[in-house]
C-alpha positions as a Markdown table, in Angstrom:
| # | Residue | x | y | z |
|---|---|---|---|---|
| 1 | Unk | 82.9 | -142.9 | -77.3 |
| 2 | Unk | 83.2 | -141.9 | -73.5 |
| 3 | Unk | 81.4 | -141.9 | -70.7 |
| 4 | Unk | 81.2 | -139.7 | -67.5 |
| 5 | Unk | 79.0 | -140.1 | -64.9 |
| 6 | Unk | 79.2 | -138.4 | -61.8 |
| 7 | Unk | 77.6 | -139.2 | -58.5 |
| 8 | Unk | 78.0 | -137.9 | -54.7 |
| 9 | Unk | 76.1 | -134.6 | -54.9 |
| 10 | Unk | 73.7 | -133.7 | -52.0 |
| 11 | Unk | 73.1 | -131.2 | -49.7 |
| 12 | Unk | 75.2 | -130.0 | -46.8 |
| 13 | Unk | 75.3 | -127.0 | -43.9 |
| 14 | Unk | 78.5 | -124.8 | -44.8 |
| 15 | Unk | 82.1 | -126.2 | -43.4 |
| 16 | Unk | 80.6 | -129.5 | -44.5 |
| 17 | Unk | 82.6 | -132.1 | -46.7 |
| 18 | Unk | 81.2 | -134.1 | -49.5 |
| 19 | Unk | 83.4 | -136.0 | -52.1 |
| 20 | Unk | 82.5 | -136.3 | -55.3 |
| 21 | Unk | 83.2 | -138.9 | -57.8 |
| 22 | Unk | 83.5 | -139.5 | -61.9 |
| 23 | Unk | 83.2 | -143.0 | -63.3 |
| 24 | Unk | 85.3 | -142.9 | -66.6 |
| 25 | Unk | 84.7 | -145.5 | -69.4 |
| 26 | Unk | 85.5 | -145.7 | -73.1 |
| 27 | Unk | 87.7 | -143.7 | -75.0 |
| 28 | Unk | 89.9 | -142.1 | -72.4 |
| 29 | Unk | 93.6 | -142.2 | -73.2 |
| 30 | Unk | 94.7 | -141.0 | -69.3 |
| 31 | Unk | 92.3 | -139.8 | -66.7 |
| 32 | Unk | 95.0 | -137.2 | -66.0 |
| 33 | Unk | 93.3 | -135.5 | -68.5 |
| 34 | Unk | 89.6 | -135.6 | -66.6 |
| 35 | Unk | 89.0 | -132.5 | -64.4 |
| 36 | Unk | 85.9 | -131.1 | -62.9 |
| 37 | Unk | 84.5 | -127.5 | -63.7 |
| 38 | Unk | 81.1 | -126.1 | -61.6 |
| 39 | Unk | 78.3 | -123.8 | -62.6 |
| 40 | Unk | 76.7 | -121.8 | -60.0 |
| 41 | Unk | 72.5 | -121.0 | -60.1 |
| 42 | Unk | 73.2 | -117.9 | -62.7 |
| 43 | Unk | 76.5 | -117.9 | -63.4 |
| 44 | Unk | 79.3 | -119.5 | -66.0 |
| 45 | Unk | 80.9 | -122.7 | -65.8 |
| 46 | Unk | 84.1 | -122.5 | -64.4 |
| 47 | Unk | 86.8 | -124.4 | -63.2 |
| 48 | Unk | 87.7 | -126.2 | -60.1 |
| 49 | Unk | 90.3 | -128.8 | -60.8 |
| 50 | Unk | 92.1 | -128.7 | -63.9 |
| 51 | Unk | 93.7 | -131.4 | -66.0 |
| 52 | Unk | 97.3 | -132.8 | -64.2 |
| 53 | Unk | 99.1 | -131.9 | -67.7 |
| 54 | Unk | 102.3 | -131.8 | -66.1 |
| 55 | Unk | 101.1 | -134.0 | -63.0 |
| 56 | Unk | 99.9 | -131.7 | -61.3 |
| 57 | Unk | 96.2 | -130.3 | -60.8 |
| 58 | Unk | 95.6 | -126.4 | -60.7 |
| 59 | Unk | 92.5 | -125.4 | -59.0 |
| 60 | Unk | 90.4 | -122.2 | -59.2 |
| 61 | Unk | 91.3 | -119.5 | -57.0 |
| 62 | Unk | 87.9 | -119.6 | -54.8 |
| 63 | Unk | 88.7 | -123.5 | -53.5 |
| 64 | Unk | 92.5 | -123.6 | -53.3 |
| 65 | Unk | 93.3 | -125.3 | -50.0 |
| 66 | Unk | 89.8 | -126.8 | -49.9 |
| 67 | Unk | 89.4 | -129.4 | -52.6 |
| 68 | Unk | 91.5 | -132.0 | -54.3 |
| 69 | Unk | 91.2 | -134.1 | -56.8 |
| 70 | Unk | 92.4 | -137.6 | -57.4 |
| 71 | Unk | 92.2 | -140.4 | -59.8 |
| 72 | Unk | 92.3 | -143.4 | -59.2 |
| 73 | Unk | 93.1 | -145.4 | -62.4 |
| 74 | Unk | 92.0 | -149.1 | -60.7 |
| 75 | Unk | 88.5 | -147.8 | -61.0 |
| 76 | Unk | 88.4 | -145.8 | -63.8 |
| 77 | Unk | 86.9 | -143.0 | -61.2 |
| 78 | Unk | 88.5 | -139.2 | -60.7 |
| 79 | Unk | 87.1 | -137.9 | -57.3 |
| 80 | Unk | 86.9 | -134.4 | -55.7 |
| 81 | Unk | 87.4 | -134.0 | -52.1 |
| 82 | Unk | 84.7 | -130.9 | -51.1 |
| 83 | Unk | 85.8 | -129.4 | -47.5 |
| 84 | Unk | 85.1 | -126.7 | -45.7 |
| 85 | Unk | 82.2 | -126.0 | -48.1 |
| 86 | Unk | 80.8 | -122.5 | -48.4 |
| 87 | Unk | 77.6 | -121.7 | -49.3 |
| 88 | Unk | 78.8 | -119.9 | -52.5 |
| 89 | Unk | 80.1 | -123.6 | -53.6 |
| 90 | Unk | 76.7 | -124.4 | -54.5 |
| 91 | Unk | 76.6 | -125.0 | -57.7 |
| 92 | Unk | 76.2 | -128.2 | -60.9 |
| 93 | Unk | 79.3 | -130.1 | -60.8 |
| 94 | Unk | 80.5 | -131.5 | -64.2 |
| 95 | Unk | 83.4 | -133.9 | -65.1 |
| 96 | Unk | 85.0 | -133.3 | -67.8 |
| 97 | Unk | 87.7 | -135.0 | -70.3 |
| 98 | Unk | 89.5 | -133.5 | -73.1 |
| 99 | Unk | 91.1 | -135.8 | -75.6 |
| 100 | Unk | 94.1 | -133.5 | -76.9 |
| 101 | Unk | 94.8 | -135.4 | -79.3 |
| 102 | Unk | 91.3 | -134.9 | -81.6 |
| 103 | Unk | 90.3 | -131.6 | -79.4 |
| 104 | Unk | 87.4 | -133.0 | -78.4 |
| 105 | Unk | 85.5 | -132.3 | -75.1 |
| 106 | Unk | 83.2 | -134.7 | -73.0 |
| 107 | Unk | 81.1 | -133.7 | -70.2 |
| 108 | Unk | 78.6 | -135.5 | -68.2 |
| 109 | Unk | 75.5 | -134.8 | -66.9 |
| 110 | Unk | 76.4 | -133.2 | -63.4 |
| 111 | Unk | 75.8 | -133.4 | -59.9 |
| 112 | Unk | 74.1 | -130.3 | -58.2 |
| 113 | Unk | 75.7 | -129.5 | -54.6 |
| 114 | Unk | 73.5 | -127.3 | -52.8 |
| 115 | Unk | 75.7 | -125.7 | -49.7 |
| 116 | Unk | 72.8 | -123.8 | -47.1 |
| 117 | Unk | 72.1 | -123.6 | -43.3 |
């Protein structure tokens, strides 16, 4: 099995920073292949910081130059640098791990970052 759990949501005023972070345990063959996705009040999930496949992350178009994700595989934990935060960045904020190998996704049970002045 694996867990995800995901901690460091909170409120902010826009151009804020926050970082979020994933603590990964069980089953997880690389946590180059944990990513984060969002879902704004509303709206579909979507992506913000894709899987490094080839060692490299790929963000979504609406925070490219404003968040990065790293992993750090000491602590099991993938974290996602939030700057410059706008107010249409509010939104649930899921980790995510895909195992390729048995096409099977995990998700855990969010973080809600709430961007307002």
């Amino acid at each position: 099995q694996v867990q995800l759990v995901e901690s460091g949501g909170g409120s902010v005023q826009p151009g804020g920073s926050l970082r979020l972070s994933c603590v990964c345990a069980g089953d997880i063959l690389s946590l180059n292949w944990v990513d984060w996705y969002r879902q704004p009040p509303g709206k579909e999930r979507e992506l913000v910081a894709g899987p490094a496949l080839d060692g490299i992350s790929h963000y979504g178009d609406a925070v490219k130059g404003r968040f990065t994700i790293s992993r750090d595989d000491t602590k099991n934990t993938v974290f996602l640098q939030m700057n410059s935060l706008k107010i249409e960045d509010t939104a649930v904020y899921y980790c995510h791990y895909m195992n390729y190998a048995r096409a099977v996704n995990y998700w855990g049970k969010g973080t809600l970052v709430t961007v307002s002045s």
